[in-house]
N, C-alpha and C positions, 0 to 999 in steps of 0.2 A: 391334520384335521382339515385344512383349508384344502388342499386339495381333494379330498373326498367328501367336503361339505357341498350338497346342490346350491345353484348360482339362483333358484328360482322358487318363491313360495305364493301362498294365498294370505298367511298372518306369520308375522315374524313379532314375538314377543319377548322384551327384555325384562329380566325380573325375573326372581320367582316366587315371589309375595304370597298374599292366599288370593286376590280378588284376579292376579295376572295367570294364576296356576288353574282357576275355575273357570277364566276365559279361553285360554289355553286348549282345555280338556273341552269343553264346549262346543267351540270351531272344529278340532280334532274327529269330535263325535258326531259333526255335523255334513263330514267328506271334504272340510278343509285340509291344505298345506300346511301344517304348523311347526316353526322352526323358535324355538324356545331358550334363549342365550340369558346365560349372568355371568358376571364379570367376578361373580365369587366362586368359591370351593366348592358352598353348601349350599342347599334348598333354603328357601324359605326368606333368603332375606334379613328385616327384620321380625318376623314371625318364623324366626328358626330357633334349634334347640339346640342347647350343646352338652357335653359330658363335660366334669370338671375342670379337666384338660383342654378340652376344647375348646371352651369358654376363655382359660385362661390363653390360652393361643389366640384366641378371637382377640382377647384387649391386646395382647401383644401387636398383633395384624393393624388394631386401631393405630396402635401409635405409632406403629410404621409408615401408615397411610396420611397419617398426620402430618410426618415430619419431611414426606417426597411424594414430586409429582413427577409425576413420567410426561416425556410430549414424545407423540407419534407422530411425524407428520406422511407418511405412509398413505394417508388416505386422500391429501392432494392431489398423487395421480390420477383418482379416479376420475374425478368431476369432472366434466364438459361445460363446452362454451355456455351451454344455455342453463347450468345447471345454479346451485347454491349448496353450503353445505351448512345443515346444523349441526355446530361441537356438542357435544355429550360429556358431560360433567367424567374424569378417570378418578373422583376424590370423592367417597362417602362424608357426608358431613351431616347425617342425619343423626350422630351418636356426641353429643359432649358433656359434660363435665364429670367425666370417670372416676371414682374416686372407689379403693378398693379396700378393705380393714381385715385383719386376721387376729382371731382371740385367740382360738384352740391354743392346747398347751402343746410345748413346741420339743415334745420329749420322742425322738424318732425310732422309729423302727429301725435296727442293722442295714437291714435290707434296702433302706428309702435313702436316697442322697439327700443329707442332710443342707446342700449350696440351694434343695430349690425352696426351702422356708421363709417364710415373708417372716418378720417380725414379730413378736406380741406386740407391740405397743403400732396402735396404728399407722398405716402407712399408704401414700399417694401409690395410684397403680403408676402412676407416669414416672413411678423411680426405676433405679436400674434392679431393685430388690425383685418389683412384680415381672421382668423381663426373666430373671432369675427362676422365678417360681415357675414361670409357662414352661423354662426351659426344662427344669427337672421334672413337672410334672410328665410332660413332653416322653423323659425317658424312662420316668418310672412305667409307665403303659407302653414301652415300644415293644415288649415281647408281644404285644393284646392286637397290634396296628393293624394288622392283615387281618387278622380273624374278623375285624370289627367293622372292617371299611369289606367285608362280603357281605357283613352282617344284614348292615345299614344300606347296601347298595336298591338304590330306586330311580328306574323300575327295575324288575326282575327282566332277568335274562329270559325266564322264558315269557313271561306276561307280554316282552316289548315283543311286537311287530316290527319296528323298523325305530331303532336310536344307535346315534351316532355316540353317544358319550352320557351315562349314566352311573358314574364312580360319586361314592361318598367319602367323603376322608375319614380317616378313622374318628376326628375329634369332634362328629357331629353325631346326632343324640341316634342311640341304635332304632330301628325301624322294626313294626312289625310286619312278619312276615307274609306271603297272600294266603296263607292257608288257616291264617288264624280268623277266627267269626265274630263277626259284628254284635257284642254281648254288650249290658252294661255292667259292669261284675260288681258286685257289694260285697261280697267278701274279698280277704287277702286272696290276690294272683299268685300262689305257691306255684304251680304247675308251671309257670311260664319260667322261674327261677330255676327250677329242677333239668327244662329243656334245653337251657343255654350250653355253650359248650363247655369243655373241660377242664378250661382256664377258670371259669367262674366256682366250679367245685373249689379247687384250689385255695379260691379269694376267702370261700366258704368257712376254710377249715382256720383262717387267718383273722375271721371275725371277731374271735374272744377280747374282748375290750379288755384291756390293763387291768389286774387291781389294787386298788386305792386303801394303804393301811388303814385300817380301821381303831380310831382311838376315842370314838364314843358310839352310843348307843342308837342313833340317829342312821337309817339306811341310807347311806349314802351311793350319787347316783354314776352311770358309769360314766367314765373318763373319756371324751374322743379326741384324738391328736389329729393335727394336720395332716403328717404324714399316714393317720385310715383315711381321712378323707382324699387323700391323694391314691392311693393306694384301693380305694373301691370308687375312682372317679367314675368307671362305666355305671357306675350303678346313677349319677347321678343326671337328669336331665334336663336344664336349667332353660326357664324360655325365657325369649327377650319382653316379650309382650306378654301380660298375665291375663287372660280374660276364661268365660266360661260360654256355654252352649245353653241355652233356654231348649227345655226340652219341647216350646212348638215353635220355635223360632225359624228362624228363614236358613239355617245352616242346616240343620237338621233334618230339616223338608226336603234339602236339597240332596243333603246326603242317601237319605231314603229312596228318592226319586230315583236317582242318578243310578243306584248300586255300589257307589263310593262308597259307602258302611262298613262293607265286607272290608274293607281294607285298614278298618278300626277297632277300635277297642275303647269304650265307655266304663265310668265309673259316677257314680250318685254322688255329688256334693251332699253330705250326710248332716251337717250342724248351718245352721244360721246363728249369726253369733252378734252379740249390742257390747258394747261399751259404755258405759252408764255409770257415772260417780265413783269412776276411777275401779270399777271391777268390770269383768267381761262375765257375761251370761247368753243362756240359750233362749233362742227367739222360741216360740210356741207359732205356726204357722197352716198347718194343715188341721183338717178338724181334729182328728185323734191327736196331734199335739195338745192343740186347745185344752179340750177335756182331760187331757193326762197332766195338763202341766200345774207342778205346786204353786211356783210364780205368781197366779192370777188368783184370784177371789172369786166365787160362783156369779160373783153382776159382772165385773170385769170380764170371763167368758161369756155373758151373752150379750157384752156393749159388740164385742173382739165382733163375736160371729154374723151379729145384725149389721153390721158395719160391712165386715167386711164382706155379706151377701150381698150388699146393696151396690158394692165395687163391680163387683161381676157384670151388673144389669145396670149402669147409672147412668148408660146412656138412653135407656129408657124412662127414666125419670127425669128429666131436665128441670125440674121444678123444682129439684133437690140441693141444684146445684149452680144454677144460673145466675143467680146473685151474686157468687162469689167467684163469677169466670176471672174477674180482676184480681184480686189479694191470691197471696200467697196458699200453698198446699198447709203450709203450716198453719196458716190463721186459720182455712177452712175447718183443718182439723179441730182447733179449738170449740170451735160450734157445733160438734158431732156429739154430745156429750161422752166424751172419751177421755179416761183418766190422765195424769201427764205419761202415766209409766204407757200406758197404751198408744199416746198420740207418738211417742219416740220409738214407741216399736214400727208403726206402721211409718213411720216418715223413714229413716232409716235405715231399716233392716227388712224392711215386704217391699214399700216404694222405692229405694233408694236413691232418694233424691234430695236437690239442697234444701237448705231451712228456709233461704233467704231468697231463690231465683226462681226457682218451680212453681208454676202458675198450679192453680186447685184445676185445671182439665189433663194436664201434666201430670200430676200425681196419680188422679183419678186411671190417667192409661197404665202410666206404671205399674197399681196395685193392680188394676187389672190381668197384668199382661202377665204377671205376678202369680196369682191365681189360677189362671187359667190351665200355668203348666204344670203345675202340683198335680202329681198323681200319676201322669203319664208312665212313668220309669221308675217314681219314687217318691216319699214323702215331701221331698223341694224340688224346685222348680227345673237344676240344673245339674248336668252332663258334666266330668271332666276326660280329654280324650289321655287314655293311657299311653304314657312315654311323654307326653306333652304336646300342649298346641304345637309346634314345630310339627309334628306328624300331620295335620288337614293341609298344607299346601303339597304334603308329599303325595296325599292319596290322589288329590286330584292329578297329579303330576302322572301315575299308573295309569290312569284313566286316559290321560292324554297320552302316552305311551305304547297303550294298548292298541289304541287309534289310529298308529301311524305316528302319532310327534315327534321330532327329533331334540335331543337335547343335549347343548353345548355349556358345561358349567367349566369357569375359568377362560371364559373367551369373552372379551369386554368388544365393546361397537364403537368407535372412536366419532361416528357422524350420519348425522341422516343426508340423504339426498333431495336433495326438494328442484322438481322441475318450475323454472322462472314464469314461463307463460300459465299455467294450470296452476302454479301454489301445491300441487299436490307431492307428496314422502313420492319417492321413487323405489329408491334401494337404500342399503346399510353399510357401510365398510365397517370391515372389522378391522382387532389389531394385525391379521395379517396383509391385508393390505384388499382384503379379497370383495368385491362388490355381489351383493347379494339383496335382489329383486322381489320386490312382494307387494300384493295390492292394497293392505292392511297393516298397521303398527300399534302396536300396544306397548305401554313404556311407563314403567316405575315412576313417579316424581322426582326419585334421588336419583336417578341418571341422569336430568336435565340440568344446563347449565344455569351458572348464576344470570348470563345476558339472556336468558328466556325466563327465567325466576324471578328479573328483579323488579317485581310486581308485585310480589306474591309476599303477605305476610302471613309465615306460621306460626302456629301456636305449639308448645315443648308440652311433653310428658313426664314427669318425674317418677323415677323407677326406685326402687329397692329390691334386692333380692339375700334373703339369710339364710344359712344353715345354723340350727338352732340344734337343743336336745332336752325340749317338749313341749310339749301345746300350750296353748296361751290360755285353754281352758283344761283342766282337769280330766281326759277323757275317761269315758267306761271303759273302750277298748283303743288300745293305741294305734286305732287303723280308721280316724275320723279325718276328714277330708270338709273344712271350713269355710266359711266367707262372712270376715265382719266388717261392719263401717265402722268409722271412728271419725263424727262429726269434726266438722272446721270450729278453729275456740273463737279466731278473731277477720276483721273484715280485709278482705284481699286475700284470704287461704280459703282451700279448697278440701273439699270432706276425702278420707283417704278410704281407699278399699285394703283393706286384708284378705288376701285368699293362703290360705295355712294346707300343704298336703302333706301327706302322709307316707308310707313306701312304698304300700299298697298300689300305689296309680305310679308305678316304676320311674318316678322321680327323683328319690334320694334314697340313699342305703339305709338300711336299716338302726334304728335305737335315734335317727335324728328327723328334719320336720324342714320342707324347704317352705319358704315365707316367702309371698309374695306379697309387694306395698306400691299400689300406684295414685297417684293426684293426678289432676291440670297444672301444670307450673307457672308460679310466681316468684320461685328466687331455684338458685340451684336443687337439683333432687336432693341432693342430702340436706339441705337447709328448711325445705320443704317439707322432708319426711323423720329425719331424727326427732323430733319431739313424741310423735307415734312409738320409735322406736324406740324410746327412753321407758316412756309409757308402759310398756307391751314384754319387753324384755330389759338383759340386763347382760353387759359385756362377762363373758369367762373372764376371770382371774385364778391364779392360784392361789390366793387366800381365798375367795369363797369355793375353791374346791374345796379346800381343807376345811372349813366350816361345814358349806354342806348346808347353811341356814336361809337359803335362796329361796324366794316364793316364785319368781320368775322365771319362765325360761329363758337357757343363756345363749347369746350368739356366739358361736363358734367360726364363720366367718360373715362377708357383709359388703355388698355391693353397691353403687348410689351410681346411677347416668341418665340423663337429660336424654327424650329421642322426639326425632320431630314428628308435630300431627300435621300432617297434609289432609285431611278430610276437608269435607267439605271448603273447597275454595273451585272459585267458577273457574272454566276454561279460558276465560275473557282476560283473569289477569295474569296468564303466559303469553308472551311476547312471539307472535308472526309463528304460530303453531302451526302447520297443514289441516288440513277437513280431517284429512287420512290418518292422523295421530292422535294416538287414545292413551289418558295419561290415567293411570290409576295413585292411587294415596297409599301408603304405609299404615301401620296400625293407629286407628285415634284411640280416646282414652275410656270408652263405653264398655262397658263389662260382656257384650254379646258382641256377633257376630256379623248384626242385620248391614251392617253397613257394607264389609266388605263386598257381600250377595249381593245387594242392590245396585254397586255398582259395577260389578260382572256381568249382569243381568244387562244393565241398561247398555254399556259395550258390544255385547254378544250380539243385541238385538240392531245395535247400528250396523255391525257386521255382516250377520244373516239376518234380515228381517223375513218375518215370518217363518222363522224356523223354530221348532222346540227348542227350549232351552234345556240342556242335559236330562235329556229322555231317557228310561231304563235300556241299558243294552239290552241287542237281540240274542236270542240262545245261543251260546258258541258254537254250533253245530251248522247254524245259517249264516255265518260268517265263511264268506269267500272272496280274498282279495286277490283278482285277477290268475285265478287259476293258480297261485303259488301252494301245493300242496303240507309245506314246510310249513310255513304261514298260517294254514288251516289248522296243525295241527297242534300250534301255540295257541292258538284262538282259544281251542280244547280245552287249555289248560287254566285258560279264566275261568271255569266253572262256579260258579258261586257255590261256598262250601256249606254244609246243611248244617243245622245245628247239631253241636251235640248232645246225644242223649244224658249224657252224664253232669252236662250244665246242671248250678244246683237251683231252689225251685225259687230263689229270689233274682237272679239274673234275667232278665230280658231281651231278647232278639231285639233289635232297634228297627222299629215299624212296623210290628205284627201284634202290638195289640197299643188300642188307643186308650187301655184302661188301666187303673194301679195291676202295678205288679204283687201279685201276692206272695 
């Protein structure tokens, strides 16, 4: 690869984050050089997605990573008399305190190598048990490997114009394809299940879950072992970071703008969901909620609606609200005359924001912002992307692809170059030894070393990820797609999001429910989050199989890792940075997107100033790179694909109407 890597670009971008992959596509789309390297397998970083396998390969890779450092000193040679070099962190350290639990019952299939089973009774990933478990899952799917890593491959052989290295391992989350269209689907995705290939028939006919004698009267529910969930890992695609799409939010805009859409697939977060005196209930949020909901009382709906009309417009009232710019969102509440059950819906689960730190103009945007996007696609506010967040740093990645970008995954950058008189990045050595020249740098914060870091204080994430088998609410149909809060009980804790999906949004295999649980962190993630998770669900055992007397649903298994927030921290407190280097952040702990965008946006514009910021592509028919007729007629092949007729009449084109979907 080094020898046929060019020695010379315009932006050389390390990462492939979502704000480095929309910078990326941007420069690309703007007649920049873009040369786009990560030191990992996969896209995405820490906003990548994995299959069950994958994931479990991932923590294996962690604590690989953990226990050995590599030195190169290869890139020594390059530097001249007048130069300097900045080392580049070879050790991820943005993932700790890993901790991994397996309930399912441990009754295996013939067919599953029963060496790669974690234990029932909980158990540290960092034993030799969970290395164990990567490994068999590893081989349970090595017949799937190749099929999966064509599958998944991004970008497309024919989409790219010019890449050097675009392979996906098999163990990272499958991709859609460019032919699929920019829908937001509300019903079950069958079709897309039907299209995969033939291995997955197979998996199909493997699905009948065990059964369970029956020695009472009581329906008892079905059984899922380790080894299905091992056994249908493709189906499963776990993200590291849990977040969602405001449907007018700055992702979305961009997406639309850009033509990046076509290269996704949406689905309706359908339930808003409160936690309230130890039961979970549906929020009432749009007005046909309002009036349909039993929950409220005929005053209670019109405290709900005068209220929340006056959110909308409350910055045209100032009078309304100016008093209480100091006190809390919650005290303002109080003075709204709004019931307690109404003031903890809107604080909550419409604003979601703290009890105790949200200023009343805070809130105020929130419910706003809240409102505003209700309707657009669907009765809440919010978008989830099919296969998973891991899929938005991939589309932009096509985009850049398309463009000319080249991209090197598994090729780590050992040091910047920095000229002594100017302070400005020169070039990059890589692990080959190879010096590579650019007038622009974009760089992950977790590549940087700790002597450029040791400034900088972050703030941790605490993560939870469950495979469960059922909702944490009762639903009508098994294909709800949730997000609840679950307020802080004491001071120094932090309010937890719940986002619950379904299989529908091609996350998890069927009859189970993948759970996502994220805070701000104040003691380790599982320390932070089991209480929720106590809460909420209830560990499988085989006595209450056998019973069967469970109101809860149960985890089958259960994730807990600490990751860092790099957001918002100034440039000021990295240590002898160049002008020329542009550090982006990892995911913070906000449920939307705006953050990533803005800070893309603000990079791009240091880079090209006064350029559009990812413009819609031109027709692929006006696309002509330097007479290469091969080239023109790849170009062809990005056609943005029309909808289809046969889409059903609740689905939505994403950005062809700014009004509910009917």
């Amino acid at each position: 690869m080094a020898d046929n890597l060019p020695s010379d670009f315009d932006v050389i971008v390390i990462g492939t984050g979502l704000p480095e992959s929309i910078i990326a596509a941007a420069c690309s789309r703007s007649g920049q050089r873009v040369l786009h390297v990560d030191s990992r397998s996969y896209y995405g970083g820490n906003w990548a997605s994995f299959s069950f396998s994958g994931l479990l390969s991932w923590l294996k890779e962690y604590q690989e990573n953990s226990d050995v450092v590599t030195e190169n000193s290869m890139w020594q040679e390059q530097i001249l008399e007048n130069e300097e070099a900045i080392l580049l962190s070879s050790k991820d350290k943005t993932i700790q305190h890993v901790e991994v639990f397996c309930y399912a019952s441990q009754d295996l299939h013939k067919d599953v190598e029963e060496a790669g089973a974690l234990q029932k009774n909980p158990a540290s990933v960092m034993s030799a048990q969970a290395t164990e478990a990567a490994e068999a899952a590893e081989a349970a799917e090595a017949a799937e490997a190749t099929e999966a890593a064509e599958a998944a491959c991004l970008p497309t052989a024919e989409e790219s114009l010019s890449t050097r290295s675009c392979e996906l391992p098999a163990e990272q989350s499958q991709c859609t394809g460019p032919e699929s269209s920019p829908q937001v689907n509300d019903a079950e995705v069958g079709e897309k299940e039907t299209q995969s290939d033939a291995k997955s028939s197979t998996e199909q006919s493997s699905e009948i879950l065990p059964k369970v004698q029956d020695n009472t009267e009581t329906p008892k529910r079905n059984v899922i072992t380790y080894s299905q969930i091992i056994k249908e890992g493709r189906r499963f695609n776990i993200d590291l970071v849990s977040k969602l799409l405001y449907s007018r939010g700055l992702l979305i805009d961009l997406l639309i703008k850009s033509n990046v859409s076509r290269y996704a697939e949406f689905k309706n977060i359908t339930r808003i969901l409160a936690f309230r005196e130890g039961t979970v209930e549906q929020v009432p949020c749009s007005r046909a909620d309002v009036f349909n909901s039993k929950q409220l009382t005929m005053v209670e709906k019109r405290m709900l609606m005068k209220f929340l009309t006056f959110c909308v417009e409350y910055e045209d009232h100032p009078d309304e609200y100016k008093a209480y710019e100091e006190t809390t969102f919650s005290e303002y509440l109080k003075t709204q005359k709004l019931t307690p059950n109404l003031q903890y819906f809107v604080l909550h689960s419409i604003a979601m924001t703290s009890e105790t730190t949200s200023s009343t103009v805070d809130g105020l945007k929130a419910t706003k912002k809240f409102l505003q996007c209700l309707g657009r696609y669907g009765n809440t506010p919010f978008l989830f992307p099919l296969y998973g967040q891991g899929e938005l740093p991939q589309c932009f990645c096509r985009m850049c692809a398309v463009f000319g970008g080249i991209y090197c995954l598994r090729h780590s950058v050992q040091c910047l170059v920095v000229d002594k008189e100017s302070r400005k990045c020169k070039a990059i050595v890589d692990q080959f030894g190879q010096r590579i020249i650019s007038k622009h740098f974009v760089i992950e914060d977790s590549y940087l070393s700790e002597n450029t870091c040791s400034g900088v204080q972050y703030r941790q994430i605490s993560r939870a990820v469950l495979i469960t088998d059922g909702s944490v609410l009762k639903p009508d149909s098994d294909q709800q797609v949730s997000i609840l809060t679950v307020p802080a009980e004491e001071s120094g804790s932090f309010a937890v999001r719940v986002i619950e999906l379904c299989s529908s949004t091609m996350t998890c295999m069927k009859g189970t429910y993948l759970v996502h649980l994220t805070c701000m962190s104040s003691k380790t993630a599982r320390e932070d989050l089991e209480r929720v998770v106590q809460k909420l669900f209830t560990p499988y055992t085989e006595i209450e199989a056998e019973n069967e007397q469970v109101e809860k649903p149960r985890i089958l298994w259960a994730l807990y890792f600490n990751m860092r927030d790099s957001s918002d921290i100034s440039r000021d407190c990295y240590n002898d940075l160049p002008s020329n280097v542009y550090v982006c952040s990892g995911p913070d702990c906000n449920l939307g997107n705006d953050n990533a965008v803005q800070q893309a946006e603000t990079v791009f514009q240091k880079i090209c100033p006064n350029e559009d910021f990812c413009p819609a592509p031109p027709n692929p028919e006006d696309i002509i790179l330097d007479g290469d007729s091969s080239q023109q007629e790849v170009s062809e092949s990005s056609v943005i694909p029309e909808t289809n007729s046969e889409t059903p009449k609740e689905s939505t084109v994403l950005g062809d109407s700014e009004e509910p979907s009917e």
